[in-house]
N, C-alpha and C positions, 0 to 999 in steps of 0.2 A: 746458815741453814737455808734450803730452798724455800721456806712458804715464808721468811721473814725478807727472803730478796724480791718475792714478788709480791712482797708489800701488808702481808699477814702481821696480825697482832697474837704472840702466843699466850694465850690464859692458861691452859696448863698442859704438863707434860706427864705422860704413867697415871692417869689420874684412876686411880683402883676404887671398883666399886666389888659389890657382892654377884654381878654378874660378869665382872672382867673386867680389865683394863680398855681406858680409851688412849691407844697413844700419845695421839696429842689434838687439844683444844684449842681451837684460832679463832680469831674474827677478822673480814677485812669488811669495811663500808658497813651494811647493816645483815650480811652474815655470818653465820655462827657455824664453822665447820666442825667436824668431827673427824678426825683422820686415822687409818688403819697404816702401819706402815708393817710392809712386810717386805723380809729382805732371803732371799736363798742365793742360789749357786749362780742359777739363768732367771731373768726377767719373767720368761713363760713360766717358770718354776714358782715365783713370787707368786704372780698373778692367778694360776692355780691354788694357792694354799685361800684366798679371801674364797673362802665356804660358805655356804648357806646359814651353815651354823654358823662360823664367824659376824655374818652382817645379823645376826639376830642378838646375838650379843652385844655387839656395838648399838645396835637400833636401844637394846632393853637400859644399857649403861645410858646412853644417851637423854633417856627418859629421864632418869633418875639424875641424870647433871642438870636438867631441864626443872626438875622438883628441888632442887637446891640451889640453884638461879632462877628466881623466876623472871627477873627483866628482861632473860635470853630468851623467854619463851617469846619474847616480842621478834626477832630477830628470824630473818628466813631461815631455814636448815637444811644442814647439805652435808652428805657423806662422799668423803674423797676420800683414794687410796694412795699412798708411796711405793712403789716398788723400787726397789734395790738390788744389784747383784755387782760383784766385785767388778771392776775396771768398766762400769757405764754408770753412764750419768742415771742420776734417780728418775723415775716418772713418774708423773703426778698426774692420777686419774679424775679429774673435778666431775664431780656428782657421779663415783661410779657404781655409788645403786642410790636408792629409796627405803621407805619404810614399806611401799606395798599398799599404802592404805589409801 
């Protein structure tokens, strides 16, 4: 897996809440990522589907893994994306949004 070669710790994978799924949960050093991975046809096609609405649901799940870890809440936080599309390498967007706030 790409975020375990560049040296991530995975905590969880699919972790389903009541506002949606966070794909996958990392830590590397003293951050706590939250990852969206999305895969389509073309890159630009991935990259298009991380919607407004998608990062609000990830931000609101996020919350709520944060309420059910609270050591993490110690921990920086950071929203990355995967993109995926057949015959290329995945790309991994580090910090490719915020919470806004």
């Amino acid at each position: 897996m790409l975020l375990i070669a560049k040296g991530y710790r995975i905590a969880a994978r699919r972790w389903k809440t009541p506002f949606g799924e966070i794909d996958i949960v990392a830590r590397r050093r003293r951050t706590l990522v939250f990852v969206e991975v999305k895969a389509r046809g073309r890159v630009a096609e991935a990259a298009e589907a991380v919607t407004e609405r998608t990062k609000r649901r990830i931000i609101a799940a996020a919350e709520l893994w944060l309420a059910h870890h609270p050591d993490d809440a110690q921990h920086d936080i950071r929203f990355d994306v995967i993109l995926v599309a057949p015959g290329r390498m995945p790309r991994h967007i580090v910090n490719a949004f915020d919470t806004g706030r």
